[in-house]
N, CA and C of each residue as an Amber inpcrd file, in Angstrom:
protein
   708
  -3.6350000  -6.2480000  -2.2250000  -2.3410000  -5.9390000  -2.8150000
  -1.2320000  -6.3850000  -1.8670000  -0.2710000  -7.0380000  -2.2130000
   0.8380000  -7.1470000  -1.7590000   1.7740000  -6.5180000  -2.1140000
   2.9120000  -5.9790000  -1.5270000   3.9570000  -5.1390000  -1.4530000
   5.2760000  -6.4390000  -0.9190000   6.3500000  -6.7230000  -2.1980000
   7.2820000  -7.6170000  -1.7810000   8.7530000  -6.4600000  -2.2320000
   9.2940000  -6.3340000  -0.4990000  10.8130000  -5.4600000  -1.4470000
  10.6860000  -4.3930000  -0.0340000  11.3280000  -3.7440000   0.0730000
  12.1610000  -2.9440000   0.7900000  11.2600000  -1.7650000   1.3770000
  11.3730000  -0.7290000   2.1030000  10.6540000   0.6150000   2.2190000
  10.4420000   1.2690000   1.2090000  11.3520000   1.4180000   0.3490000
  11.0560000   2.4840000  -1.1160000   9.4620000   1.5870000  -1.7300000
  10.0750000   0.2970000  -2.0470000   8.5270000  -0.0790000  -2.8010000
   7.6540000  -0.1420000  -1.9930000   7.5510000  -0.3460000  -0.6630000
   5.9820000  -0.3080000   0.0710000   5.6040000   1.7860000  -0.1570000
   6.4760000   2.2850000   0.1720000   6.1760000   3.6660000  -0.5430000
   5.4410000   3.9080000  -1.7180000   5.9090000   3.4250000  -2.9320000
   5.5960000   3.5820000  -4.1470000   3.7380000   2.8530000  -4.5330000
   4.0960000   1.0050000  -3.5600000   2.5100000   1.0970000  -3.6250000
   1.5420000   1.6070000  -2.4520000   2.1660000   2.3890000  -1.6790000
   1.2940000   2.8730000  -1.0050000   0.4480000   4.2430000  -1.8940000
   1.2620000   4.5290000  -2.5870000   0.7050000   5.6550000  -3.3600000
   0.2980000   5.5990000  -4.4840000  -0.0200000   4.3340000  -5.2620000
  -0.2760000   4.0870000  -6.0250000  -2.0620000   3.3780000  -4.8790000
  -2.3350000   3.2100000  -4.3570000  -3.3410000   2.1900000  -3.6980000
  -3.6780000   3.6130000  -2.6620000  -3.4990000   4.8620000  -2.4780000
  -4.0350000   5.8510000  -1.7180000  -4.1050000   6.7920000  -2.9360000
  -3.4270000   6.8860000  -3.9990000  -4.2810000   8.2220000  -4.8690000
  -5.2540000   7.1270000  -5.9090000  -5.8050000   6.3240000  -6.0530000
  -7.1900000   6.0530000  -6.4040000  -7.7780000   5.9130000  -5.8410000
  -9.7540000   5.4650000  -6.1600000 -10.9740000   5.6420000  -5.3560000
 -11.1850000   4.1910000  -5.2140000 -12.6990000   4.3490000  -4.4950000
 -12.5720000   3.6390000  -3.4390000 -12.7820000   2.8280000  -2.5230000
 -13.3710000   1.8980000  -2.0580000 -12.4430000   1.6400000  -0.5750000
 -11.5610000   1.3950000  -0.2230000 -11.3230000   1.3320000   1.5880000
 -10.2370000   1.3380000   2.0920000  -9.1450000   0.5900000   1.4920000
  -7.7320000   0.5270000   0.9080000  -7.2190000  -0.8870000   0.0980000
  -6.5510000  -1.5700000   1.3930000  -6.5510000  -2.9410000   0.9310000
  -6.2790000  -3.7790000   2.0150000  -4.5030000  -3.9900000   1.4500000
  -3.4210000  -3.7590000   2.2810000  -2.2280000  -4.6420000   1.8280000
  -1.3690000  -5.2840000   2.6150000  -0.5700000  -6.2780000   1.7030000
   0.2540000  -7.2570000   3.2680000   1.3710000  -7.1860000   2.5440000
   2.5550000  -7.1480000   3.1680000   3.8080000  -7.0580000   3.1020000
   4.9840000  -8.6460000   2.9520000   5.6480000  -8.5550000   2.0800000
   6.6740000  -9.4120000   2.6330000   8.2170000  -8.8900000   2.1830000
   9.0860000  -8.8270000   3.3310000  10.1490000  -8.1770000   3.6060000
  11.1180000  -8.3120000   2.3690000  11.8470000  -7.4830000   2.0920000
  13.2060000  -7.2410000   0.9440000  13.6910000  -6.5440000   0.5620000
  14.2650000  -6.2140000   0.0400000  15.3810000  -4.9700000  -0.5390000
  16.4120000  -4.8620000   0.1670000  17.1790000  -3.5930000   0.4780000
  17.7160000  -3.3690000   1.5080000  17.1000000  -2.6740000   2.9660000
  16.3210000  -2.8680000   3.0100000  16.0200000  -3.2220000   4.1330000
  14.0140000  -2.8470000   4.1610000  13.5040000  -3.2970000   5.1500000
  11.9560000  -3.1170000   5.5620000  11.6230000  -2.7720000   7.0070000
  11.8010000  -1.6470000   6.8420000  11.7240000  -0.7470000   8.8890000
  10.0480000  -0.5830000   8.9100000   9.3000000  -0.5860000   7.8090000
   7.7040000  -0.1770000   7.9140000   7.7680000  -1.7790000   9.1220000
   7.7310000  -3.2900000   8.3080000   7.3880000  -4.0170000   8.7530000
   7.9160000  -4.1440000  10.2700000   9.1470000  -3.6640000  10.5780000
   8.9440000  -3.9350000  12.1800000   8.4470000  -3.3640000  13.0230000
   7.8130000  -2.6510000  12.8570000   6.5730000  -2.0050000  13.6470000
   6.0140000  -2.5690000  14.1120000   5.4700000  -4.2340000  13.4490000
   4.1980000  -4.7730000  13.2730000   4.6320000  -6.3350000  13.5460000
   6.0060000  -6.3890000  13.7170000   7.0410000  -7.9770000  13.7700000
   6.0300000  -8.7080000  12.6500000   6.4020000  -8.0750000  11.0650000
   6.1640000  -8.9670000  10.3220000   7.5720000  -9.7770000   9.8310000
   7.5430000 -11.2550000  10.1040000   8.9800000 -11.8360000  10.0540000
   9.7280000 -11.5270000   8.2940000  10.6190000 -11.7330000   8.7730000
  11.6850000 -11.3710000   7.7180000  11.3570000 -12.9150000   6.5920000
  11.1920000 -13.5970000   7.5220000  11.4360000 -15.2450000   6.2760000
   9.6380000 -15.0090000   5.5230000   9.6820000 -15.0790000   4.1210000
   9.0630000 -14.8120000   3.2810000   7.7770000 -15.9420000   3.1550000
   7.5680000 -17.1670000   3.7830000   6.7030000 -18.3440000   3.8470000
   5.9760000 -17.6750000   5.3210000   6.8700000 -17.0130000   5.8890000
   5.5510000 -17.0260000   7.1790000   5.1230000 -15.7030000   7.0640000
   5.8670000 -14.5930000   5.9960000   4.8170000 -13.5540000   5.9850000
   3.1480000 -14.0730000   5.2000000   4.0500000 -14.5370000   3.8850000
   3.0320000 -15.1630000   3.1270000   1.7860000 -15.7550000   4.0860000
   1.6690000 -16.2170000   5.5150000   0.9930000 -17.4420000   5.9350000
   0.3190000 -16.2810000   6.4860000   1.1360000 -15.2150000   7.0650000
   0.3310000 -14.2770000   7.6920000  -0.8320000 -13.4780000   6.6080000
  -0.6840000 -13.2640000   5.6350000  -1.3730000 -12.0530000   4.6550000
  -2.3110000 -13.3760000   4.4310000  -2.7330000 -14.4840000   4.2850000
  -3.2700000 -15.2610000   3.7620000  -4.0630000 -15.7620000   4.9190000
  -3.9300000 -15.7300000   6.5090000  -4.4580000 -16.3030000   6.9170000
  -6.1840000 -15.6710000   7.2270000  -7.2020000 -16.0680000   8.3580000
  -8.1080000 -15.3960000   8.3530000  -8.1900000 -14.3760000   9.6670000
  -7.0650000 -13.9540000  10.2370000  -6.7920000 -13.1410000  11.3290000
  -7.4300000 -11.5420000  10.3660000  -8.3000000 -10.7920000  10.8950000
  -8.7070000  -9.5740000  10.8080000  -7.7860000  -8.5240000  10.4160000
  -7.5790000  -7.3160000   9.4780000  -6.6830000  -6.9830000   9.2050000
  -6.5210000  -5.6870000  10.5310000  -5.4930000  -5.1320000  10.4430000
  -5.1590000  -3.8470000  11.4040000  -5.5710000  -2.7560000  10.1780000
  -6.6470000  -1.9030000  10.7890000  -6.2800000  -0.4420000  10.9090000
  -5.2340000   0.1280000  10.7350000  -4.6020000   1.1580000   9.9470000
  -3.3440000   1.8170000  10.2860000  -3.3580000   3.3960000   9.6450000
  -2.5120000   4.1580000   9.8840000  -3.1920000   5.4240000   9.0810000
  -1.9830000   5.6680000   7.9900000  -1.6610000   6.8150000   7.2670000
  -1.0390000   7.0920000   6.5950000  -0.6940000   8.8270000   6.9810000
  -0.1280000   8.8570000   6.4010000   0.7540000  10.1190000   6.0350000
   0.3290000  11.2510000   4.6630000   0.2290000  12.5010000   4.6860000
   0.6250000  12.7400000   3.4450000   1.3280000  14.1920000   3.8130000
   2.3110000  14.3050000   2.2720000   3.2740000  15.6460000   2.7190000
   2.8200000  16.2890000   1.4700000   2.8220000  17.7780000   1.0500000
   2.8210000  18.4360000   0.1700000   3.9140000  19.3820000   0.5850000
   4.6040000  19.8430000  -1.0370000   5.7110000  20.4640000  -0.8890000
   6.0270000  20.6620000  -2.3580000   6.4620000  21.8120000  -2.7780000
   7.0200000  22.2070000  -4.2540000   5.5510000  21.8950000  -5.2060000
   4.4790000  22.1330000  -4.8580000   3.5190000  21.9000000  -5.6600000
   2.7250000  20.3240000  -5.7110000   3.3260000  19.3190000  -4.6160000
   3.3840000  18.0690000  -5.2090000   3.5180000  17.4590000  -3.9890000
   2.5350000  16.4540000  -4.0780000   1.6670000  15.2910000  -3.0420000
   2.3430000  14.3660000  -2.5970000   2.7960000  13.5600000  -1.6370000
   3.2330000  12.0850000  -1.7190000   2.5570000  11.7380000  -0.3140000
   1.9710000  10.3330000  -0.6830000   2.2120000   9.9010000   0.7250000
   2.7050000   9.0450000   1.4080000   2.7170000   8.4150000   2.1800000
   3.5540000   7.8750000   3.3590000   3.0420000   6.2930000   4.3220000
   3.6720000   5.9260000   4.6170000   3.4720000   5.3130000   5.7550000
   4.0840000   4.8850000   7.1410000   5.4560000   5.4550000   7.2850000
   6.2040000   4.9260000   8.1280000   6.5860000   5.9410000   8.4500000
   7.8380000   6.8550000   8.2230000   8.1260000   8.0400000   8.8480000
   8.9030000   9.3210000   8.0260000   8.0540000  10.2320000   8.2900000
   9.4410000  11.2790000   7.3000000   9.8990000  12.1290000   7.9050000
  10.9850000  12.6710000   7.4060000  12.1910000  13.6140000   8.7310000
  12.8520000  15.1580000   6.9220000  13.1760000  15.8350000   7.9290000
  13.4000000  17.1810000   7.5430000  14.7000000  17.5390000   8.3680000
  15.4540000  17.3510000   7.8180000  17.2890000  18.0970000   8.2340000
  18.0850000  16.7320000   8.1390000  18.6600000  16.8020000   9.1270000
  19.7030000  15.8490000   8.5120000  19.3900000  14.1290000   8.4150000
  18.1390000  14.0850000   8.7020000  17.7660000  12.1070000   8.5170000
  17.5140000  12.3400000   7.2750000  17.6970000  13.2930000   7.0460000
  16.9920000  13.7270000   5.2330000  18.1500000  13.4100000   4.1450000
  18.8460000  14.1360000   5.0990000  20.5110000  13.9780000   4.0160000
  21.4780000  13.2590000   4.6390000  20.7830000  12.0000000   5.4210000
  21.6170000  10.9660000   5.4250000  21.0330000  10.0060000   4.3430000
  19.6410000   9.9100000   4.2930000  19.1880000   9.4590000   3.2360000
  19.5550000   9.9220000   1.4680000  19.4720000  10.9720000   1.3330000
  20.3070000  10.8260000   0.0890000  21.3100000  10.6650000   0.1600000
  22.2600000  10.6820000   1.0120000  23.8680000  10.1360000   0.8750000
  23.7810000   8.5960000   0.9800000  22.8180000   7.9140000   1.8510000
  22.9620000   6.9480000   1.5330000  22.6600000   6.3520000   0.7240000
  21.3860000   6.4770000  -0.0030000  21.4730000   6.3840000  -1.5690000
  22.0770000   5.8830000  -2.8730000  23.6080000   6.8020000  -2.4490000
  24.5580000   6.6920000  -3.1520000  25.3200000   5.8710000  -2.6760000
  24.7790000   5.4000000  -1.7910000  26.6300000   4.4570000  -1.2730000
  26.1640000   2.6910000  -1.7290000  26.9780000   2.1790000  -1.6590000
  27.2570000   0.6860000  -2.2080000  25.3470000  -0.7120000  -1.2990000
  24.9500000  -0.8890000  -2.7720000  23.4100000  -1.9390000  -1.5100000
  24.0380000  -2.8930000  -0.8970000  25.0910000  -3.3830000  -1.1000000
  25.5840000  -4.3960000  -0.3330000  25.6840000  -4.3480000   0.8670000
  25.5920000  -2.9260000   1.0690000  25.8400000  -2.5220000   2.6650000
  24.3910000  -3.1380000   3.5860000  23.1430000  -3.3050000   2.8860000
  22.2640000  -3.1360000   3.2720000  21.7450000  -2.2030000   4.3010000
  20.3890000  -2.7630000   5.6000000  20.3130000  -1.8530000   6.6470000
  21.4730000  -0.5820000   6.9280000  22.7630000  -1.3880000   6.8690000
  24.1560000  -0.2070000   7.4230000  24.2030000   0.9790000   7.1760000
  23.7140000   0.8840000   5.4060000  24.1800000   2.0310000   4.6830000
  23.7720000   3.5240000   5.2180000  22.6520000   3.3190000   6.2050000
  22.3300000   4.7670000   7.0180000  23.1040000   4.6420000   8.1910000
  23.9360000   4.1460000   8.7000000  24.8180000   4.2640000   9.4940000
  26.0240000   4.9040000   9.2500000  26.3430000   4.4620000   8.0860000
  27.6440000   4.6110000   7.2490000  27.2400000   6.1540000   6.4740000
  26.0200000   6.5880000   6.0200000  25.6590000   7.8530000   5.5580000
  25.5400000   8.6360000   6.4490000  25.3540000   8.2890000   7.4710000
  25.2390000   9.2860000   9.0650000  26.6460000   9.9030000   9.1510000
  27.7950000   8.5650000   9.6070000  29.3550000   8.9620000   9.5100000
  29.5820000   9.8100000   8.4520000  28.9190000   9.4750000   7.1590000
  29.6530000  10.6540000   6.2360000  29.1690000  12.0180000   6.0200000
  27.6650000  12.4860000   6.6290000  26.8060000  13.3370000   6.5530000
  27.1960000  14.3460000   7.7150000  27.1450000  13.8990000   9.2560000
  27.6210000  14.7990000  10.3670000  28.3600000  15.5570000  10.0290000
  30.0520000  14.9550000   9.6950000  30.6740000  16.1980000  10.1950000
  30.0670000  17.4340000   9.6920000  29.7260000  17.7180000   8.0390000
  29.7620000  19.4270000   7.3380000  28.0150000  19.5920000   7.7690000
  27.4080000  18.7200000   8.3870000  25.8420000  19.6910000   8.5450000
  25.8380000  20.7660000   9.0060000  24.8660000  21.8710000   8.9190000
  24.5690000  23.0560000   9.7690000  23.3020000  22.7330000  10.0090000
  22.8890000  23.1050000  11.5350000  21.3150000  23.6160000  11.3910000
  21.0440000  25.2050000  10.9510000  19.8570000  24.4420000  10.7940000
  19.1300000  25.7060000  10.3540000  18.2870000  26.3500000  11.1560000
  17.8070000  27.4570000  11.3810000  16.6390000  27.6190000  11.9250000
  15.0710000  27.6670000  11.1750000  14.3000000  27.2770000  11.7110000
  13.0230000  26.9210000  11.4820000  11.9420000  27.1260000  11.9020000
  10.6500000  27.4740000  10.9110000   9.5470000  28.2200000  11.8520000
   8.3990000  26.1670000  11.5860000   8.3360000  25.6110000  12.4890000
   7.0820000  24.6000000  12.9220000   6.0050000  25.1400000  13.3190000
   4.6770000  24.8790000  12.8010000   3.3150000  25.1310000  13.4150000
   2.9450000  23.5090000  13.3830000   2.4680000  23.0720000  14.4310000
   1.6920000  21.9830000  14.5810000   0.1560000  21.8770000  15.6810000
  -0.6920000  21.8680000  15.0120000  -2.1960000  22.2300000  15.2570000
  -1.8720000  23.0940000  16.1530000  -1.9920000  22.9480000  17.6740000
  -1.9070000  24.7810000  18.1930000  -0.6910000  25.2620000  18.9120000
   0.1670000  23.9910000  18.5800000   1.7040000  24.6040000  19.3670000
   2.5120000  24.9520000  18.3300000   3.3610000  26.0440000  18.6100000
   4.5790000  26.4820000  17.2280000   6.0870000  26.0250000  18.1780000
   6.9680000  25.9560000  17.1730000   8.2810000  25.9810000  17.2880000
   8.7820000  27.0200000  16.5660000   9.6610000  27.7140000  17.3390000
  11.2120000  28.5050000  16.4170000  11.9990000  28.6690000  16.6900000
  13.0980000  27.8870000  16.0290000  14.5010000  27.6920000  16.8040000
  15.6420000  27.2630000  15.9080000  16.4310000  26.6080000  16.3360000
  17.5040000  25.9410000  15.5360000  16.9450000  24.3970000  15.5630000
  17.0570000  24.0830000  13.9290000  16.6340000  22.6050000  13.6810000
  17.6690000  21.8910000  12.8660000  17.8300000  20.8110000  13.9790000
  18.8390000  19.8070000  13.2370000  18.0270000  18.4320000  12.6860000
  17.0720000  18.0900000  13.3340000  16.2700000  17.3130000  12.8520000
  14.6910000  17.1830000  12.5890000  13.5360000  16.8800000  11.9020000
  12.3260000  16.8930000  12.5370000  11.8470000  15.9440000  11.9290000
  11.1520000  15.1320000  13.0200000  11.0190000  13.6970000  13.1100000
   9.3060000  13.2950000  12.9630000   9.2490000  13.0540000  11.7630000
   7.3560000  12.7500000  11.2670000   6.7280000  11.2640000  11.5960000
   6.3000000  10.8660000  12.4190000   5.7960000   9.5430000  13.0750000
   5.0210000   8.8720000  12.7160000   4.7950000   7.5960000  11.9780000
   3.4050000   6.7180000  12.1860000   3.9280000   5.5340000  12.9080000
   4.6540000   4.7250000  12.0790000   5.7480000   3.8240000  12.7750000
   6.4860000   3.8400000  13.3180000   7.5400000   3.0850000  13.9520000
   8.2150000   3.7190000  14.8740000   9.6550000   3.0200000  14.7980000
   9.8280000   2.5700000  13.5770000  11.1800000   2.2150000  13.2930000
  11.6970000   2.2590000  11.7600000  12.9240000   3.3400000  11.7060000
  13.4950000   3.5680000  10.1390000  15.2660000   3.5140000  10.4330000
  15.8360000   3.9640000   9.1180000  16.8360000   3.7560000   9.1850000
  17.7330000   2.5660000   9.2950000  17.7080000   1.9760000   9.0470000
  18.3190000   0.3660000   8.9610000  17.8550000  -0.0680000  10.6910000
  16.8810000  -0.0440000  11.5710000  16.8900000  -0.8570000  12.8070000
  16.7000000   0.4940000  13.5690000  16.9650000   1.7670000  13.4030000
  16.4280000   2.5500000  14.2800000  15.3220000   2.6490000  15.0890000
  15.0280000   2.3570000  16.3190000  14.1080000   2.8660000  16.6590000
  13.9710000   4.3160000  17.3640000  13.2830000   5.1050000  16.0270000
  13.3860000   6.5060000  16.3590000  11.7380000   6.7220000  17.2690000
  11.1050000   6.3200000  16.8150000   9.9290000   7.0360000  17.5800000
   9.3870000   5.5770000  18.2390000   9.7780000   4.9270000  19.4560000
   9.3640000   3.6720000  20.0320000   8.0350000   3.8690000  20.2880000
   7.1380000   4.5060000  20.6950000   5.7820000   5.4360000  21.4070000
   4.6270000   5.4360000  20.0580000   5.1120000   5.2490000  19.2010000
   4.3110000   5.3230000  17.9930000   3.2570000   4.6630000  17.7350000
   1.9800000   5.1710000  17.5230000   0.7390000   3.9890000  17.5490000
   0.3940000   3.9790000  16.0560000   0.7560000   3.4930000  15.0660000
  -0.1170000   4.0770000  13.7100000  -1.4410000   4.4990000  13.3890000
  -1.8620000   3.4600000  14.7920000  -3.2790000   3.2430000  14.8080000
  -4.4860000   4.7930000  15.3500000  -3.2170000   5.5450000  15.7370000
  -4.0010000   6.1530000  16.6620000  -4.5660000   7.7070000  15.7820000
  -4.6270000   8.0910000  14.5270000  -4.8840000   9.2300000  13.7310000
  -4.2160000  10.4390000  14.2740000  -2.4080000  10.0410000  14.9740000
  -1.6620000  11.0200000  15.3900000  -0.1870000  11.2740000  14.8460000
   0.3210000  12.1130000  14.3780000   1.7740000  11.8710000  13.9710000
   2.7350000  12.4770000  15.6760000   3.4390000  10.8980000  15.9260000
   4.5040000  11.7150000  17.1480000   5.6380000  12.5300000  16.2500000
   5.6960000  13.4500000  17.0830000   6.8270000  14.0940000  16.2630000
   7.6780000  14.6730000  17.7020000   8.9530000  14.6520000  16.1050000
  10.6560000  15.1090000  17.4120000  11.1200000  15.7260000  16.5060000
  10.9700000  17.2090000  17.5030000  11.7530000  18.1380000  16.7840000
  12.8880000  18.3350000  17.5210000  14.1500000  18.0570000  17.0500000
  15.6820000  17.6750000  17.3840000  16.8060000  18.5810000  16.9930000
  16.8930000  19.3340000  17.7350000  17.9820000  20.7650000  17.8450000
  19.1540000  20.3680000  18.6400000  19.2680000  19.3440000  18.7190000
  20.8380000  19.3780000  19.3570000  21.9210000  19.3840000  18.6430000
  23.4540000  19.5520000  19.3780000  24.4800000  19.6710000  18.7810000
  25.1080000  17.9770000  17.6190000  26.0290000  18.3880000  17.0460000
  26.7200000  17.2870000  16.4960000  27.0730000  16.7160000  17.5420000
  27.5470000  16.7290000  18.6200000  28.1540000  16.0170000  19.5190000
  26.9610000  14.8810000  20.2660000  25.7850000  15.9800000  20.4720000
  24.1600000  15.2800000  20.8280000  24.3220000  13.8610000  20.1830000
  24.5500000  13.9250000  18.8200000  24.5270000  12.9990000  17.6260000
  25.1020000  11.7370000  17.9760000  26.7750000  12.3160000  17.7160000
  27.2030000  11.3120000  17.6350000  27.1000000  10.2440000  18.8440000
  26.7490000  10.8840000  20.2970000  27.0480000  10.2070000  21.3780000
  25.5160000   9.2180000  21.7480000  24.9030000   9.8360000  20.8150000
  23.2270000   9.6900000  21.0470000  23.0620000   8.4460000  19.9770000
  23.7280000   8.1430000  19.0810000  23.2060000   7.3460000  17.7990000
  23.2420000   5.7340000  18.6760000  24.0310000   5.0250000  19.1340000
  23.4100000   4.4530000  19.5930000  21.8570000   4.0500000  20.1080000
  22.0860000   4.9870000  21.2920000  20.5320000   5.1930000  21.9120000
  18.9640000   4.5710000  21.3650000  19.5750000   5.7500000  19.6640000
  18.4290000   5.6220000  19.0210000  18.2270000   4.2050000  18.4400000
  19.0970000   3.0680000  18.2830000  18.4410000   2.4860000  18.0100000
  18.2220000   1.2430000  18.8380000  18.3550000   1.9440000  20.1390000
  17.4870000   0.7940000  21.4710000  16.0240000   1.6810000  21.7470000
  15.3870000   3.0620000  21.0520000  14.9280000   3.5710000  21.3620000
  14.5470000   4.2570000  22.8300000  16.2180000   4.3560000  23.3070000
  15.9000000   4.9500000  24.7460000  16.8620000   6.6270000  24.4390000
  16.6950000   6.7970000  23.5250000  17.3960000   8.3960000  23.1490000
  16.4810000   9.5360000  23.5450000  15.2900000   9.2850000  23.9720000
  14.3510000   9.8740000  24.4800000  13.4160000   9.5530000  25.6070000
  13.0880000  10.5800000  26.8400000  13.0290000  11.8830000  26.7200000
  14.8510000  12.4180000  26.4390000  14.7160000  13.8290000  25.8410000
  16.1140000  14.4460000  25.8010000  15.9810000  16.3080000  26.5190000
  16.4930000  16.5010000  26.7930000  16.5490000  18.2780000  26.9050000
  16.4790000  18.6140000  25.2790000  17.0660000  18.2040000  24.8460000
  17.2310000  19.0950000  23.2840000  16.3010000  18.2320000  22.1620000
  15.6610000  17.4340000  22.5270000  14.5350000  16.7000000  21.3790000
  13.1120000  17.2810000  21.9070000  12.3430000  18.4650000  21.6750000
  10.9440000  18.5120000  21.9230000   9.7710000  17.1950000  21.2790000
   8.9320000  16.9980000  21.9990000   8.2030000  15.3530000  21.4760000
   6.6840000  16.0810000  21.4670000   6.0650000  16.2240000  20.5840000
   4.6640000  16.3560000  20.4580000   4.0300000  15.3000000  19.8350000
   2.4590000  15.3630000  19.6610000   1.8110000  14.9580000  18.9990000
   0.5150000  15.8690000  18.1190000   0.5760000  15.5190000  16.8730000
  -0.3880000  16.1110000  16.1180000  -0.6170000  15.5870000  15.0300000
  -2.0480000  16.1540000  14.2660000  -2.2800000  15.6850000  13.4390000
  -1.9250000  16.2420000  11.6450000  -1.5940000  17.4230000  12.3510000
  -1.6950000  18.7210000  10.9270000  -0.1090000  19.1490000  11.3350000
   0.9660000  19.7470000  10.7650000   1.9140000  20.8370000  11.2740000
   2.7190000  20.9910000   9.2400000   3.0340000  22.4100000   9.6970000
   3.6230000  22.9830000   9.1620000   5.3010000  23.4930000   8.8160000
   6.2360000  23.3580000   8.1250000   7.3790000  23.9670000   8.2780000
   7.9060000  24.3980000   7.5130000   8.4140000  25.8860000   7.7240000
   9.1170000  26.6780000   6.8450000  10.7970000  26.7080000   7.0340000
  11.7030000  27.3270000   6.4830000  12.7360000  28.1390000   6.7700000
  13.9240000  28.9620000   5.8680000  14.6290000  29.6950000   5.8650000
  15.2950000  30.5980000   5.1610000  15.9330000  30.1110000   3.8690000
  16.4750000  28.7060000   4.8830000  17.0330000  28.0720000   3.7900000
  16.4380000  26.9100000   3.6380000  15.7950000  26.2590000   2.0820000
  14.8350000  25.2640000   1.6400000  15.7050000  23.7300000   2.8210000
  15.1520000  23.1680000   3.2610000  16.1030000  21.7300000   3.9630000
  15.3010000  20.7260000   3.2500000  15.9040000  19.3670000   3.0130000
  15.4760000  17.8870000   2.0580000  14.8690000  17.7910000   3.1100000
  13.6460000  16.8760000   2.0950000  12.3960000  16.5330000   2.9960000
  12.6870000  14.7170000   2.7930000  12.2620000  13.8180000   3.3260000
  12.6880000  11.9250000   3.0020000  11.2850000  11.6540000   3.7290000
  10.8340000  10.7600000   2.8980000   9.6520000   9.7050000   3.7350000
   9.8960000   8.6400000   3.2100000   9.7000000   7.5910000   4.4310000
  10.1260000   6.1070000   4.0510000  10.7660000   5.8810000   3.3810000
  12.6810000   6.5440000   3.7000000  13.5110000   6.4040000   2.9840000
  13.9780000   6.8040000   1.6920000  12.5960000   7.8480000   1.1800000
  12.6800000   8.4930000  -0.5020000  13.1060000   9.8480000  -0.0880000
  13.6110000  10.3370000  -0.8560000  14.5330000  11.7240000  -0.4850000
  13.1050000  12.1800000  -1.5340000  12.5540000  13.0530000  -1.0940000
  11.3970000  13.7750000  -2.0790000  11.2770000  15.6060000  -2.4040000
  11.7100000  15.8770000  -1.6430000  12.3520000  17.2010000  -2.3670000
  12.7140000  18.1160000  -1.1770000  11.9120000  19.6440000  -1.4730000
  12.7100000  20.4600000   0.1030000  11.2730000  21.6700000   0.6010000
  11.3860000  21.8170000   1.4210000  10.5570000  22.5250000   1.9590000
  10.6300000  24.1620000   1.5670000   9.3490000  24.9800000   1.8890000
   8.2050000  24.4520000   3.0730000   7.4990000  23.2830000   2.6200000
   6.7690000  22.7340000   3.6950000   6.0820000  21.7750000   3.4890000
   5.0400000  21.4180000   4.6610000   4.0930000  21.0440000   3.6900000
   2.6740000  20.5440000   5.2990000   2.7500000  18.8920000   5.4910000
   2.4040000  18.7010000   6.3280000   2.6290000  17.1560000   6.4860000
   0.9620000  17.0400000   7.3680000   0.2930000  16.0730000   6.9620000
  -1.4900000  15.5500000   7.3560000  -1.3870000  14.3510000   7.6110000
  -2.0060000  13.6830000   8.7680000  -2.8660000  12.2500000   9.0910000
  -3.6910000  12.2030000   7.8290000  -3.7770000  10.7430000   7.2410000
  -5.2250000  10.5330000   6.4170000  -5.2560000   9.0060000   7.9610000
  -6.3330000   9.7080000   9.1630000  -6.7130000   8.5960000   9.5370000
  -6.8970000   7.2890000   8.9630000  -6.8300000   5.9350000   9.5680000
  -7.5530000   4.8650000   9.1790000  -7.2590000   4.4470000   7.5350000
  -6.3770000   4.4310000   6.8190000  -6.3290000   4.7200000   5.6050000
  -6.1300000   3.6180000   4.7770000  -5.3900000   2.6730000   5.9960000
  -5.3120000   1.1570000   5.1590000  -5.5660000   0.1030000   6.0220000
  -5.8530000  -1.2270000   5.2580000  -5.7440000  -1.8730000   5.9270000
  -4.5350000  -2.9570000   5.5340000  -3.7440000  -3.3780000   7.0500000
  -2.7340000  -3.8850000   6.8120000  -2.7770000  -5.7120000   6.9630000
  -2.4740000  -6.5190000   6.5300000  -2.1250000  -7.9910000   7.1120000
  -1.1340000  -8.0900000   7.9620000  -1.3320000  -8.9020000   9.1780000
  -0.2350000  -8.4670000   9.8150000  -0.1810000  -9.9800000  10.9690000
C-alpha cells in the first residue's frame, strides 16, 4: 500500500491496513498535503520520483511500530505522535485556519491558542511510574517530528516497541520563549518537561482535555494510549 498526501491520510491508511487481518502490511509513503512530519523521521524526500524510486526499489523494508489510543468508547491508531493539552488545541485551531498556510498553520494556531489556555491538572500512569500535577502538555512518541517541522521528540526510535513521552507543565511564558527550541529539537532536557519511556500509560483529569494523533483532533479524554510493537512495515 502506498499512502500519497499529508499526515491526516497516512493516519487514515494506517488504520484502515492495522484494523484488518493478516500479515504484517507493508507501506511506502510519498509526501503531500499540507504537510508530512511522519516522513521526516525517516528523510523520505519531499520530490515525489525519488520517493517513488525508494518504495520500489529492492532495499529491505524497516520495522516500525504503531500506536493505538482508546478513548470515549473508540479505537484509533497511530503512527507518528499524539499529544493531550494544548498541541491538541493547536491542532484543532489549526484546522480551521486558511491550507495555504501550509506546515505554518501550527505556528500560526500556537499564536492564536496560547494566550486563553489553562492547564489542567492530571492524573498519568505509565507502566510503573505515575504523574500528578499541572499539565500543559503530554507528548505521545513514535516519531520524532510533528507540527509543521517540529522536532518534538528528537530521541525517538519507532523501532524500538517504546513510546518517549513529555509530560510538559510549564508556564505560557516556558512556551512562548521555548517554541523555537522545539523545532531545532534542543528544548530538551527542561526542569519543567518530565521525559519517560513506556509502553502502556494512562490519563485522566477533572476536566475532559482534546486528545490529536498525527495531526487528527480525535476526541477527549480519559484515555489509554499502547505500543502495537513491530506493526508495519515501512519503505524507506
Amino acid at each position: 500500500m502506498v499512502a500519497a498526501g499529508g499526515d491526516g491520510t497516512i493516519h487514515e491508511v494506517v488504520n484502515g491496513l492495522l484494523a484488518g487481518s493478516g500479515e504484517m502490511p507493508m507501506l511506502g509513503i510519498i509526501s503531500g498535503g499540507s504537510g508530512c512530519d511522519y516522513a521526516k523521521t525517516f528523510d523520505i524526500p519531499d520530490d515525489p520520483a525519488l520517493a517513488v524510486e525508494k518504495i520500489v526499489s529492492d532495499e529491505p523494508p524497516r520495522i516500525v511500530d504503531a500506536g493505538v489510543v482508546t478513548f470515549e468508547g473508540t479505537r484509533r491508531y497511530f503512527c507518528n505522535i499524539a499529544e493531550v493539552g494544548i498541541g491538541a488545541e493547536v491542532v484543532d485551531r489549526a484546522a480551521r485556519m486558511p491550507r495555504r498556510l501550509g506546515g505554518a498553520v501550527y505556528l500560526a494556531g500556537f499564536v492564536r491558542t496560547l494566550p486563553s489556555f489553562k492547564r489542567r491538572p492530571a492524573e498519568i500512569r505509565m507502566d510503573a511510574a505515575r504523574y500528578d500535577g499541572p499539565l500543559t502538555n503530554l507528548v505521545v512518541a513514535i516519531g520524532q517530528v510533528f507540527g509543521g517541522g517540529m522536532r518534538v521528540a528528537p530521541n525517538a526510535d519507532p523501532s524500538d516497541g517504546m513510546f518517549d513521552v513529555q509530560i510538559q507543565f510549564g508556564s505560557k511564558l516556558d512556551y512562548a520563549l521555548g517554541i523555537a527550541k522545539v523545532y531545532r529539537g534542543t528544548h530538551i532536557p527542561h526542569p519543567r518537561i518530565r521525559e519517560e519511556r513506556a509502553a502502556h500509560l494512562e490519563i485522566s483529569s477533572d476536566v475532559p482535555l482534546t486528545i490529536e494523533a498525527d495531526g487528527e483532533v480525535l476526541g477527549r479524554t480519559p484515555a489509554t494510549f499502547s505500543v502495537v510493537p513491530g506493526a508495519l512495515r515501512l519503505k524507506v
